[in-house]
N, C-alpha and C positions, 0 to 999 in steps of 0.2 A: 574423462577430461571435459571440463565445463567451462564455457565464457561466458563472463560475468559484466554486462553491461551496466556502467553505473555502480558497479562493486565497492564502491572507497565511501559511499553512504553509511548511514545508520542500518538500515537492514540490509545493504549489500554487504558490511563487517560481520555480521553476524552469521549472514548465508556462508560466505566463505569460509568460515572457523567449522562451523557444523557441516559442510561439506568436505573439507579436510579429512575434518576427524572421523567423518562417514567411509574415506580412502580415493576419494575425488582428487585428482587436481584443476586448479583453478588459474583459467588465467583473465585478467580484469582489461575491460577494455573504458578505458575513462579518457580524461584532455590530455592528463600530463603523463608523457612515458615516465618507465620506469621497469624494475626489474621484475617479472611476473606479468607484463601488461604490456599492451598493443593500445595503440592511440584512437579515435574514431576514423581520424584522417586516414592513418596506416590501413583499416575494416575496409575502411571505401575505396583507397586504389587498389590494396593488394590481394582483399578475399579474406575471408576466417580461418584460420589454421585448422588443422585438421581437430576438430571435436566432437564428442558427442551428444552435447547437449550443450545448450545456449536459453540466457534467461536475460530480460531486460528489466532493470530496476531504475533508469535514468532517467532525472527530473528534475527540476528547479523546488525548491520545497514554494507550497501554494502561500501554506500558512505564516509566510515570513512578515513578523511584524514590522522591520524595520525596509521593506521595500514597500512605496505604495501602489495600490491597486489601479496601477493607469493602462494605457495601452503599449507601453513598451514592453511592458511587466508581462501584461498578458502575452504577447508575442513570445516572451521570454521562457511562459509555463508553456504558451502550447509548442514550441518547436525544440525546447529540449527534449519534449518526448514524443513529438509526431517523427523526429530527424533521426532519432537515436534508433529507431524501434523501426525506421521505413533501412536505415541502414545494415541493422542488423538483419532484417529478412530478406532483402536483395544479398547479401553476404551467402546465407542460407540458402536462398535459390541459385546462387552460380556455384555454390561449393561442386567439386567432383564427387564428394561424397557428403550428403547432405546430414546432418545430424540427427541424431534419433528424435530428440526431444527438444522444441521449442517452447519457453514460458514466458508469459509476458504480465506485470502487474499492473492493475490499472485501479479504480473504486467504487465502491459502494455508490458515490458521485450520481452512478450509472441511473440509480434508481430515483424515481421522483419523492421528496419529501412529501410523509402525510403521516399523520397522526391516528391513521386507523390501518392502513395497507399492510398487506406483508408479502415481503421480496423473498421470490428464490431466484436461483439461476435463470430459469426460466422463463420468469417475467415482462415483462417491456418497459421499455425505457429508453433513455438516450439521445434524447430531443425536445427537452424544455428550458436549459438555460446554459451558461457558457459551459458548466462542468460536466456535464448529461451530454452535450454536445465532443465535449472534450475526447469522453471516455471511449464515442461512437468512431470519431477520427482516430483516435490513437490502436482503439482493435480491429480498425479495419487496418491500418497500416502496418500492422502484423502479420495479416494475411498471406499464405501461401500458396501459389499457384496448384503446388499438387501435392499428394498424402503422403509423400515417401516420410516426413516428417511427422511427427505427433505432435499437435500445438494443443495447448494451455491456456486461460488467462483466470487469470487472480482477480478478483475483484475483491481489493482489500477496504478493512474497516479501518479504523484509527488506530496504530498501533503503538501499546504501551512496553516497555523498556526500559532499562536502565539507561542513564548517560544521552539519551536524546529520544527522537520522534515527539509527541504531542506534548507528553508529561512533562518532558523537560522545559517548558516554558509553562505548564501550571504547578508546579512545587514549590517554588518561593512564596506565593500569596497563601499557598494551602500551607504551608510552615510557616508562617506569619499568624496564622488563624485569620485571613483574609480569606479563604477563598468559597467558592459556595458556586452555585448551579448558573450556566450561562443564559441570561433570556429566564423565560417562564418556565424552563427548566423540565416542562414536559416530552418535549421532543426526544424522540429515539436516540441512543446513543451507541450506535454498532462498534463495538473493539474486538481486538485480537491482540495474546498478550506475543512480542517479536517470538519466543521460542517455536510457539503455534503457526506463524509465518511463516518463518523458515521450515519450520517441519513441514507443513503444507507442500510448499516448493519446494523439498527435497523428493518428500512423494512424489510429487508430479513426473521429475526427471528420473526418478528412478521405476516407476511403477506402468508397467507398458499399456496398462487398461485404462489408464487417468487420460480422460483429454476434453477438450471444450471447455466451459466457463464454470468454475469453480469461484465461489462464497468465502473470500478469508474473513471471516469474524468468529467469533468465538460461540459455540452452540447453547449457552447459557441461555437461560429466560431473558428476555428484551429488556436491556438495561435504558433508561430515560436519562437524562442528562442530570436530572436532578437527584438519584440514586447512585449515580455516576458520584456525585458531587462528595455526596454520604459517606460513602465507601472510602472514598481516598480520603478524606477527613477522619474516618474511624482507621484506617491503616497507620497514620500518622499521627494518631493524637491526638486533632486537632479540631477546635469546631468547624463546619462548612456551609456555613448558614447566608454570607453575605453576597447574593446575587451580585449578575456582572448586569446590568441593564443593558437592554439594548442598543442603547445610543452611540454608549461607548463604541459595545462592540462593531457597530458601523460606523464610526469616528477613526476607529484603528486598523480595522481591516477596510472598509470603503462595503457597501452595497452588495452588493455580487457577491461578496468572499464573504461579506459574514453571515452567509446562508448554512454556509457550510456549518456555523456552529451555532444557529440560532434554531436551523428546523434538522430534522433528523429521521432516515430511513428504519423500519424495522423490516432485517434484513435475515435472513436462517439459512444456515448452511449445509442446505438438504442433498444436495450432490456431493459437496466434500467431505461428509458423511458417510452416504453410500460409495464411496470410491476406498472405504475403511482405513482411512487417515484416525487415526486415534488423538484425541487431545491431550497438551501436555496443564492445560487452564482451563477448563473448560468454564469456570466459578471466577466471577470479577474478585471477592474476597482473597482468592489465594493468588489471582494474578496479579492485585494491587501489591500483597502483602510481598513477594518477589520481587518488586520493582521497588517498594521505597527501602526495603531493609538494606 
């Protein structure tokens, strides 16, 4: 029995079908009740129903181009997941019977953009700009008083998908024969194709030996944004030659946010590896090609 914070998302739809079919039930804790769901409200007066495992997926998307990059906004991204995620583990600490398995995703974010580094789990980070900062509040707010629990955290890449997350707002200009490499195109590009994801976090909650900060990206050689670019252009057809310049992309996201897509982490997933999660993508070529077919 598993609660699914933030479940009615894009990778919280996905978690939930592969935990089904895995022999889970699932119940979703989101805004709007419903049948299979508990509200956040209902979490915070009345406690977690009895479970065994609880994951938090809950968040305002960063990347929304049609919200701008102010400080309401920001408030917006940090407290849908600092509130969700401090909710969820206060739930978990007064449970009578606290759940085996606690996961919580957070990102790559964690780690500082450089053009030579390389991130493991291990690494340091989480204190150089609003997202680094972000990642440091949101997994301390997970934190558990005491071990009866086994906690988790995801630190996810960008993940690719049918029907939404990143892709789905670069497929139109890339089927246009518009689309091409963000910026200088050199920066690291960490992804994980959703199957990979969800597998990850199924392992986690089912696997009693998995715990601490786990790497969601995909263990393929270090994809660059501009190989990135190549690839889903050869998936689809299409050429992908016509960079997005910078400007824009700080025109439409604002400063801050278009960090996110202008520098980029090279990130490996040497623990989620050694925990023998096996991948279902490991090669961007076959993850691409499952996504746009």
């Amino acid at each position: 029995f598993t609660a699914v914070g933030g479940g009615t998302g894009f990778i919280g739809t996905a978690l939930t079908q592969l935990l089904k079919a895995r022999g889970h039930e699932v119940t979703l804790v989101s805004r709007k009740p419903g049948p299979g769901r508990i509200t956040w409200d209902e979490l915070a007066t009345s406690g977690l129903p009895p479970c065994d495992a609880a994951v938090n997926l809950a968040g305002e998307n960063i990347l929304n181009p049609l919200r701008r990059w102010n400080e309401t906004f920001q408030k917006e991204v940090l407290s849908s997941r600092l509130e969700t995620t401090q909710i969820l583990a206060k739930a978990i600490t007064k449970a009578p019977q606290p759940p085996k398995a606690w996961v919580l995703v957070t990102g790559v974010a964690y780690y500082q953009p450089s053009p030579t580094a390389e991130y493991d789990e291990d690494s340091p980070g989480g204190d150089f700009d609003f997202f680094s900062n972000l990642v440091t509040k949101w997994e301390t707010a997970a934190r558990l008083p005491e071990e009866s629990t086994r906690q988790v955290v995801v630190r996810s890449g960008v993940v690719l998908g049918r029907g939404g997350g990143a892709i789905g707002q670069m497929l139109l200009p890339f089927r246009l024969g518009l689309g091409g490499p963000i910026g200088s195109g050199h920066q690291f590009f960490p992804w994980i194709h959703i199957r990979d994801l969800t597998g990850i976090l199924a392992h986690a909650l089912e696997a009693s030996h998995v715990q601490g900060v786990l790497n969601g990206v995909a263990p393929a050689p270090t994809t660059t944004n501009a190989e990135f670019a190549k690839a889903l252009g050869t998936a689809l057809g299409r050429p992908a030659f016509i960079p997005l310049p910078n400007m824009v992309v700080q025109a439409v996201f604002g400063q801050e946010r278009a960090i996110m897509l202008l520098e980029g982490q090279k990130v490996v997933p040497r623990r989620t590896l050694a925990t023998g999660y096996q991948y279902s993508f490991p090669e961007l070529e076959a993850a691409l090609k499952e996504v746009v077919a």
